[in-house]
C-alpha positions in Angstrom: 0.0 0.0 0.0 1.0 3.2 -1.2 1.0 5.9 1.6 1.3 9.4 1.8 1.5 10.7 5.4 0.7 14.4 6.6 1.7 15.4 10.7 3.9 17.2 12.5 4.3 16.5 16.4 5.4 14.3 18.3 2.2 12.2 18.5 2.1 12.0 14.8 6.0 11.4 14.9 4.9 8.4 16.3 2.7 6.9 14.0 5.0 7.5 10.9 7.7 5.3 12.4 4.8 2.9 12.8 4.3 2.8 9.3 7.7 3.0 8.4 7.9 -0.5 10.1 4.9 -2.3 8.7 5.8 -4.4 6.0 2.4 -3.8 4.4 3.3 -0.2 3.9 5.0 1.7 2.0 5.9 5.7 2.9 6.6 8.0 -0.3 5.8 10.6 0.9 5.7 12.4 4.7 4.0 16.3 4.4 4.9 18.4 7.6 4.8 22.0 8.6 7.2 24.2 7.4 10.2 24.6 9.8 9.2 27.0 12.5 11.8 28.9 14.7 12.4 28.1 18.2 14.3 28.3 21.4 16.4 31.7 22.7 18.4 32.2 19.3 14.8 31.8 17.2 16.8 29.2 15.2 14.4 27.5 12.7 13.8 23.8 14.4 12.3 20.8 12.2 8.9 19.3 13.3 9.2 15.9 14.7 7.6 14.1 12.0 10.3 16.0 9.6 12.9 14.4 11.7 11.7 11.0 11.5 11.3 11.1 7.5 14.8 12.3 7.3 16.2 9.6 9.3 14.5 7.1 7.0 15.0 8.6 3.4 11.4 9.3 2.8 10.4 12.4 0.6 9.3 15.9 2.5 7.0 18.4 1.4 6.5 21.3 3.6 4.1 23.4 1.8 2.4 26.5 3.1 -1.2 25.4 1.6 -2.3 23.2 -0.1 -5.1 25.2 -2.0 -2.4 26.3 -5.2 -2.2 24.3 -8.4 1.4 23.4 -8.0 1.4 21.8 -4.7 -1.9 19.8 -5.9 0.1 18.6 -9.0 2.9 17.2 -7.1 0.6 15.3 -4.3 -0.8 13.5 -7.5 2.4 12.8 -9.0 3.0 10.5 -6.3 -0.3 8.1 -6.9 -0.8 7.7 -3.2 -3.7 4.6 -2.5 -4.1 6.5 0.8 -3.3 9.7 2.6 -2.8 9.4 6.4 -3.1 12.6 8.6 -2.0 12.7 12.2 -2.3 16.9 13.9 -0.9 18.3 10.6 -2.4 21.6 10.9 -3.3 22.3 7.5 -6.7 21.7 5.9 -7.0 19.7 3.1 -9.2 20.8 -0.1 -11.8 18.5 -2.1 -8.9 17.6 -4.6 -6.8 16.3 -2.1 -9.4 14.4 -0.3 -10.1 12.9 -3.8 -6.6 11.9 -5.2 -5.8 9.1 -3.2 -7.2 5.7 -4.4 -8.9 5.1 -0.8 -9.0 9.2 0.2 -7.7 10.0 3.2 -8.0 9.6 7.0 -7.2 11.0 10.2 -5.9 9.9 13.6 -8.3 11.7 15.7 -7.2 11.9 19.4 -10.6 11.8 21.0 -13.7 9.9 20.7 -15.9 11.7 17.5 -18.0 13.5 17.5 -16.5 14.6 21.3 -13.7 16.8 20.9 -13.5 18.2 16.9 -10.7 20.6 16.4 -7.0 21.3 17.2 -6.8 20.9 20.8 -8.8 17.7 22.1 -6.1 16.5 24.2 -6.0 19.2 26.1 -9.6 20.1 25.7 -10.6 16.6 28.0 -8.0 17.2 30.5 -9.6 20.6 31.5 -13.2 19.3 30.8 -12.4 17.1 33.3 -13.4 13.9 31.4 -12.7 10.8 32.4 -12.5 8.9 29.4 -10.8 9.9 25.7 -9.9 7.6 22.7 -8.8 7.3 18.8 -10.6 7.6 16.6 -9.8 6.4 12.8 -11.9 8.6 10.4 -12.2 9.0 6.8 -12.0 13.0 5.9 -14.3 14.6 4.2 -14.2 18.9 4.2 -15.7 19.7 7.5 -14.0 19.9 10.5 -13.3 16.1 12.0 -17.0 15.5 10.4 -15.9 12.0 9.2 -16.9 8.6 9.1 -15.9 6.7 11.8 -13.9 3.4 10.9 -12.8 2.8 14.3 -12.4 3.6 17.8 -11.1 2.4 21.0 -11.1 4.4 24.3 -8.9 4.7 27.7 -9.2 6.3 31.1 -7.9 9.6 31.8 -6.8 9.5 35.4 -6.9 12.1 37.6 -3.3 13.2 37.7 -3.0 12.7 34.1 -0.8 15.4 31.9 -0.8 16.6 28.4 2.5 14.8 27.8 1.1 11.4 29.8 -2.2 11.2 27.8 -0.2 11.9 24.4 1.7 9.2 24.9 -1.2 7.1 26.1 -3.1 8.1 22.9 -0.4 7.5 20.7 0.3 4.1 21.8 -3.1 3.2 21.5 -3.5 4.6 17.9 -0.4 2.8 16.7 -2.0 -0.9 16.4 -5.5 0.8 15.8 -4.2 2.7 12.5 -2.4 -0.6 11.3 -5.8 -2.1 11.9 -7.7 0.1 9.9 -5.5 -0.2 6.6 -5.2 -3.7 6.7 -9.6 -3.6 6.8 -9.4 -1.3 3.8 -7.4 -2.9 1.7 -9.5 -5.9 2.3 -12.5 -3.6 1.8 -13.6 -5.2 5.1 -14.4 -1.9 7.0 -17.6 -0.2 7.3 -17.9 3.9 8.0 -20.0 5.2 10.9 -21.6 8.3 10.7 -21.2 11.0 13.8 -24.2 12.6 15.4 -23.5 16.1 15.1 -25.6 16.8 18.0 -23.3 15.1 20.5 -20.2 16.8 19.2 -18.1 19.7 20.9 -15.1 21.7 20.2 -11.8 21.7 20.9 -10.4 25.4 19.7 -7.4 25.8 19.5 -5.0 26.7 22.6 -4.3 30.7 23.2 -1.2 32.2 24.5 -3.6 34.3 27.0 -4.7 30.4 28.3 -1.2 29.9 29.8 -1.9 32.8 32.6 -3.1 31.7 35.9 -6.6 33.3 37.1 -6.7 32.9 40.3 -10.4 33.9 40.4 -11.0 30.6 39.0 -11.3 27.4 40.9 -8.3 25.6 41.7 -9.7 22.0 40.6 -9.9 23.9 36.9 -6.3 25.6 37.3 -5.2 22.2 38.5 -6.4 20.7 35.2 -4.7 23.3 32.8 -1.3 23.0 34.5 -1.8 19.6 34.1 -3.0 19.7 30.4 -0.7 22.4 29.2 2.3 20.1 30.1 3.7 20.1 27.3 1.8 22.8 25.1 2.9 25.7 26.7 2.8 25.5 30.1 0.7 27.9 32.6 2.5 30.9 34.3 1.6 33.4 37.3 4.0 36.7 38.3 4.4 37.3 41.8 6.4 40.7 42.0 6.9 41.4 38.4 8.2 38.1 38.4 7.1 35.3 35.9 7.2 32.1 37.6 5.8 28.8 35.5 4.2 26.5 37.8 4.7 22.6 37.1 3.3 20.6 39.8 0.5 21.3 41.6 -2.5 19.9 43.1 -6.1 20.9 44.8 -5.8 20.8 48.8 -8.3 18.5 50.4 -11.8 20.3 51.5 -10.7 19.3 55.3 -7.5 21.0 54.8 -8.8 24.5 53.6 -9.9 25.4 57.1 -13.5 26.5 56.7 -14.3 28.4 59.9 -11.1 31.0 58.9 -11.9 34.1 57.2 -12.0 34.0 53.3 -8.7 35.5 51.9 -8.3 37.7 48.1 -7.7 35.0 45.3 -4.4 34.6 45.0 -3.1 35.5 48.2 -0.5 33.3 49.2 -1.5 31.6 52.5 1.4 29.8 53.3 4.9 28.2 52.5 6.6 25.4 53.9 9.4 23.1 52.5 6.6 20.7 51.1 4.1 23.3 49.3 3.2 26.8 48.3 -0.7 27.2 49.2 -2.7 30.2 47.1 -6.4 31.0 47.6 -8.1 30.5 44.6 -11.6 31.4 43.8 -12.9 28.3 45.1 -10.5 26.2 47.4 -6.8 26.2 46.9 -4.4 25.4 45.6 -0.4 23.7 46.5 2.0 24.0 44.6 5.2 22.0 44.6 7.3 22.7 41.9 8.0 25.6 40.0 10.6 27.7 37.8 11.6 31.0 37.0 12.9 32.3 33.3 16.6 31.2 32.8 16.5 28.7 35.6 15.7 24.7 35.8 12.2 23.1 37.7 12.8 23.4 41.7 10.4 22.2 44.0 9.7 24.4 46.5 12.0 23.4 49.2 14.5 24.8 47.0 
């Protein structure tokens, strides 16, 4: 089977060298974002699918869109049977969907119609679900609007990360994708169509997210520390100073001392070699380990 596969993080990263492994597949072609630029010196930094396709000799295409004439002509130069897309980040036109000989379909990294759009990782961690999934869909122009071919789920537990459930997902997608082409090439798999009336939203994550409101409960700040893991982290500035908070967790309701009087949110309350306690809007929140700009994670004993 011919394959051409579109993705750029690490989670897609992941199911490329999946495919580069199956002997049932054949890779000609990996499509990634272009190079972005990164780090202090803004030096322009692969993605991590462009990395793996390097490392095995594949092809790269790195187009801006795929809307122009040119960049549709050379997709069908390379008579795909199948396009496979995995968080690429760019959306693909009718003729695209249409040149491959079985179209094209997407690792989804939630269970459709829950969780369309960019950010459904992340989206379930802060939703507080307790469950997420694959799902393999065929892609048609709407947004994750699909056909479902299949879908397996998993739990999300309650300390569970953005970097923890990636990895969770990814494995889990791995054998699930390999599934799905070997059904289609038999033309033994069957499409399910979503009910648009149970889907939801995943936008896409804002800068603006990453900034602590301490107005808001600490169960939901809890969650997008815990979600923006590896995203982009979540920040607060005590003093003009921007701290990035890494571990943290939601103090137990006997703990929070009811009878006291009700401080400001985000008054510190108090420090000890185990914890950094902050009011929140309801309940609050310790903190264990943090870091300021130009330093490494500390907890806060340090």
């Amino acid at each position: 089977m011919r394959v051409i596969f579109a993705g750029t993080p690490d989670f897609a990263a992941a199911h490329l060298t999946a495919l580069i492994d199956h002997s049932e597949t054949e890779v000609i072609a990996v499509y990634t974002q272009p190079d972005r630029r990164a780090g202090r010196g803004k030096k322009l930094c692969p993605s991590a699918v462009k990395r793996v396709a390097e490392s095995a000799d594949i092809p790269i295409q790195q187009p801006v869109s795929l809307k122009d004439q040119q960049a549709q002509s050379i997709f069908a130069d390379y008579r795909a049977d199948i396009m496979i897309v995995a968080a690429y980040g760019l959306l693909l036109p009718q003729t695209i969907l249409d040149l491959p000989k079985w179209g094209c379909i997407n690792i989804h990294a939630s269970l459709l119609p829950r969780w369309r759009g960019a950010a459904p990782i992340e989206r379930a961690i802060i939703a507080g679900d307790q469950q997420t999934g694959i799902t393999i869909m065929q892609m048609d122009q709407g947004l994750d609007t699909g056909d479902m071919l299949l879908k397996k789920s998993c739990a999300i537990s309650v300390d569970e990360t953005g970097d923890s459930l990636k990895q969770k997902l990814a494995a889990l997608g791995k054998p699930l994708l390999l599934r799905a082409l070997t059904d289609i090439n038999s033309d033994n798999i069957k499409g399910e169509v979503q009910d648009d009336s149970a889907s939801n939203y995943a936008k896409k994550l804002a800068k603006e997210e990453s900034v602590i409101n301490w107005r808001e409960a600490a169960t939901l700040i809890d969650r997008k520390i815990r979600a923006f893991t590896s995203a982009m982290g979540t920040h607060t500035n005590l003093e003009d100073q921007r701290i990035r908070i890494h571990e943290a967790t939601v103090k137990h309701e006997e703990e929070n001392h009811p009878n006291s009087e009700p401080k400001a949110a985000g008054t510190i309350l108090s420090i000890d070699k185990h914890a950094l306690c902050v009011q929140c809007g309801e309940q609050i929140l310790a903190i264990f380990k943090i870091q300021i700009p130009g330093a490494n994670i500390v907890p806060i004993e340090a």
